[in-house]
N, C-alpha and C positions, 0 to 999 in steps of 0.2 A: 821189476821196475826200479829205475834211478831214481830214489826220491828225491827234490833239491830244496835247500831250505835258505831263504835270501829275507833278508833284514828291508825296511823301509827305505826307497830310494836307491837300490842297488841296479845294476843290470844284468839281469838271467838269461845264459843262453837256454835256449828248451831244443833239446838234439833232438834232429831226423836224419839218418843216414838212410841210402839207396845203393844199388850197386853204383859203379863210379862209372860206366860209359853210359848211365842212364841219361834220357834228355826228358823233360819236364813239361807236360801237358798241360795238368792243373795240380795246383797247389793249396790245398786248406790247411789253416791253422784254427781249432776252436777250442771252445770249453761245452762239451758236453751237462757238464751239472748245471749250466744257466739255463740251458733250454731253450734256447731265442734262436731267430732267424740268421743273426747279423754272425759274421767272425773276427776271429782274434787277427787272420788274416790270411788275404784272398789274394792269387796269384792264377793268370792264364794268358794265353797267349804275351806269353814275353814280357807281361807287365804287373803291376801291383792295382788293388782296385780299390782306394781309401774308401769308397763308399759301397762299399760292403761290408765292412769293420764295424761290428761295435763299437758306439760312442767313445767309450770308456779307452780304447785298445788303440783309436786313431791320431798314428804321429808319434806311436809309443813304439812300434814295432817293426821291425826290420830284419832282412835277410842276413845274416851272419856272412857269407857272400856270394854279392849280387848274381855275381855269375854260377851259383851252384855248383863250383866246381866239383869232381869227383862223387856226384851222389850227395851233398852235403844240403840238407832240403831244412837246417836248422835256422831258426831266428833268435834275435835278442828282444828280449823282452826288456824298455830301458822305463827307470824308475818306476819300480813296483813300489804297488801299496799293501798294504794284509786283505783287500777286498780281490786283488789278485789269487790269491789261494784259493786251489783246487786243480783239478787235472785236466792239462792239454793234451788237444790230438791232433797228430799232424795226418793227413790224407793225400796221398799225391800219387797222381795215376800216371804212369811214364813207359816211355818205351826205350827200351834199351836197342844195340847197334844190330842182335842180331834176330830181333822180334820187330812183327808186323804189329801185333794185338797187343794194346797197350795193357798193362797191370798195375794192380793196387799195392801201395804200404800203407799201414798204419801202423800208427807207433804212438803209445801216451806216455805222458811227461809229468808225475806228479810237483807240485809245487806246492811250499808252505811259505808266506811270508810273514815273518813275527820279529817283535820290536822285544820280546824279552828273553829271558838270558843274556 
């Protein structure tokens, strides 16, 4: 795993790659160590679902791009705080050009944000 470690107020991208002719069913981003309902962020049919998002996460997070071009299922995480730290997972079930039956990735993203050193 890619650890990444981001200071207070920075912007973290958290990578998800897919193959690249993949197209994009559902898309989740969360934190497993919270244990809540809500996500870091929630993507389906063609759209973002701000209210699905943890409080904390909404208006903070965005596609890297929009258009997911090439498999590219990563977001920016923008102005972290150190209550940010802990590990993302992205989930996203897709079907690629020459599959019926869509399939899963998953991929975690550990994350430290700290203000010293």
């Amino acid at each position: 795993l890619q650890e990444i470690t981001a200071r207070p107020g920075q912007y973290v991208p958290l990578q998800c790659q897919g193959p690249r002719d993949a197209s994009v069913k559902l898309l989740e981003w969360n934190r497993p160590d919270l244990k809540s309902d809500g996500y870091v962020f929630f993507y389906r049919n063609e759209r973002s679902y701000e209210n699905y998002q943890l409080p904390s996460f909404r208006g903070r997070v965005e596609l890297s791009d929009p258009e997911m071009k090439g498999g590219d299922f990563s977001v920016v995480l923008k102005n972290v705080t150190t209550n940010d730290t802990g590990t993302y997972e992205c989930r996203a079930m897709i079907v690629t050009l020459n599959e019926t039956t869509p399939s899963e990735i998953r991929n975690l993203v550990p994350l430290t944000v700290t203000d010293a050193g």
